[in-house]
C-alpha positions as CSV (number, residue, x, y, z in Angstrom):
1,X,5.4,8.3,-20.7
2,X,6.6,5.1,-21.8
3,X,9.5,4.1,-19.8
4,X,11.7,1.8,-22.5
5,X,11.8,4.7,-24.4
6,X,12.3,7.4,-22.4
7,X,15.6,6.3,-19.7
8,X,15.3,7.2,-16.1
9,X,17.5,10.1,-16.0
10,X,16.2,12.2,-18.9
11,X,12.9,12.5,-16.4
12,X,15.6,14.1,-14.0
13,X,17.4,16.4,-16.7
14,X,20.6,14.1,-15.9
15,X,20.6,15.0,-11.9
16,X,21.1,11.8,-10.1
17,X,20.5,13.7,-6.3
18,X,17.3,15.3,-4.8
19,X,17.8,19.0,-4.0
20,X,16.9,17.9,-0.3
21,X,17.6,14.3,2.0
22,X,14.3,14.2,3.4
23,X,12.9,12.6,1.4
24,X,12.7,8.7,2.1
25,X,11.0,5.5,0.3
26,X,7.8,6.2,2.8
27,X,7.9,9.8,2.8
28,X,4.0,10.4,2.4
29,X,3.5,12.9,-1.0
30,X,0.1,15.1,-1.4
31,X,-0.4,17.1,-4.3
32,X,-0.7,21.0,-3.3
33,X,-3.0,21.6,-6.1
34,X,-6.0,20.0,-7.5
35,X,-5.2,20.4,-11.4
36,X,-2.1,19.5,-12.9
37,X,-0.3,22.5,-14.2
38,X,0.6,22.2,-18.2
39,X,4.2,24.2,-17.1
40,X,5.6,20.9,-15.3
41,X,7.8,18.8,-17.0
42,X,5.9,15.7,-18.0
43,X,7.7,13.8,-14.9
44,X,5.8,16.0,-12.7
45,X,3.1,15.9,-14.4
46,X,2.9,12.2,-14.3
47,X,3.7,12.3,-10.3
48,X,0.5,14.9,-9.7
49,X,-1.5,12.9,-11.8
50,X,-1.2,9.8,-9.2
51,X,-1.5,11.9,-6.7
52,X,-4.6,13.8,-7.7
53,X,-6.5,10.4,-6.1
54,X,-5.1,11.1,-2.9
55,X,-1.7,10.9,-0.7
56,X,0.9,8.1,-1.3
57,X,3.9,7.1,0.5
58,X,6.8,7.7,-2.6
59,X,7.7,4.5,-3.0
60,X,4.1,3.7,-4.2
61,X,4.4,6.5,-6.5
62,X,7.7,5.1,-7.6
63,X,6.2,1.8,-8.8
64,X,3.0,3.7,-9.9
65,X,6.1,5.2,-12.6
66,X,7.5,1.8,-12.8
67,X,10.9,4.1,-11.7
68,X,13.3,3.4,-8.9
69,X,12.9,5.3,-6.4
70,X,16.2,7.4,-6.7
71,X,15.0,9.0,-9.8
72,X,11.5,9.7,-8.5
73,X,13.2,11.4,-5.4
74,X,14.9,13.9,-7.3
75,X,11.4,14.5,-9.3
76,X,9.6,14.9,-6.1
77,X,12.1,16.7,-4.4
78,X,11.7,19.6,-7.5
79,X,8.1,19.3,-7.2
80,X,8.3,20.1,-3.5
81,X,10.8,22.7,-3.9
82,X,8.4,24.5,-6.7
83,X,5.0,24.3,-4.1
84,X,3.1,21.5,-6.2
85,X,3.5,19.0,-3.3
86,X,2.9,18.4,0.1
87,X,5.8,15.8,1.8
88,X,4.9,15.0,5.0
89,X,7.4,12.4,7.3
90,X,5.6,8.9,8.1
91,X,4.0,8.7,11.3
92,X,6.0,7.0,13.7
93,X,3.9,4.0,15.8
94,X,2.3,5.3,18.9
95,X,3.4,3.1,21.2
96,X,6.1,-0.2,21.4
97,X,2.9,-3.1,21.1
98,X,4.4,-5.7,18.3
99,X,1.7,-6.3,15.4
100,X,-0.9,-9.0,15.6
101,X,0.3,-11.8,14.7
102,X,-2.5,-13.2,12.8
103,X,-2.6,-10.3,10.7
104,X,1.3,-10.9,9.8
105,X,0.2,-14.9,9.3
106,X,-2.2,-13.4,6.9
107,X,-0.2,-11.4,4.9
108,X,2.8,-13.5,4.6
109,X,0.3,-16.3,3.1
110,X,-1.1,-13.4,1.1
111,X,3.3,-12.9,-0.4
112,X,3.5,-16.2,-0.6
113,X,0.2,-16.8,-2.8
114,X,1.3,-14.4,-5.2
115,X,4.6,-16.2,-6.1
């Protein structure tokens, strides 16, 4: 789907809420299925697709759509609600250590390079 031509919330029938507030911008997503039924609407069909490779958090699959994430939420939520996904909450950290810092040095010189 080409997204200039088809507007955000004709992918979501004109709903602008997910049937469920679960669902948040790391929510983890795994398709249920390994094909991609041809019933789906070609929204969900687009969001199995990416997720055929493996599990991503929803706001990857949002950008995957070049979508916000609102929209995709109330395509995921649908896709949940029909048993084609799996939605799993993000794992919480284990334990209160603070990241290494080097590893943050790293990636913030990683931001910055791509500017």
């Amino acid at each position: 789907m080409n997204r200039r031509l088809i507007p955000p919330y004709v992918w979501t029938g004109g709903r602008t809420r997910p049937s469920r507030n679960v669902l948040d911008r790391l929510t983890v997503l795994r398709a249920a299925t390994d094909q991609v039924p041809a019933s789906l609407s070609p929204a969900g069909r687009r969001v199995l697709e990416i997720l055929l490779d493996g599990a991503l958090p929803l706001a990857e699959v949002a950008a995957h759509l070049s979508l916000p994430v609102s929209f995709v939420k109330v395509v995921v939520s649908d896709l949940f609600d029909e048993g084609w996904l799996i939605v799993r909450a993000p794992t919480p950290a284990q334990d209160d250590r603070m990241p290494d810092q080097q590893l943050l040095e790293r990636v913030i010189r990683g931001l910055r390079a791509l500017q």
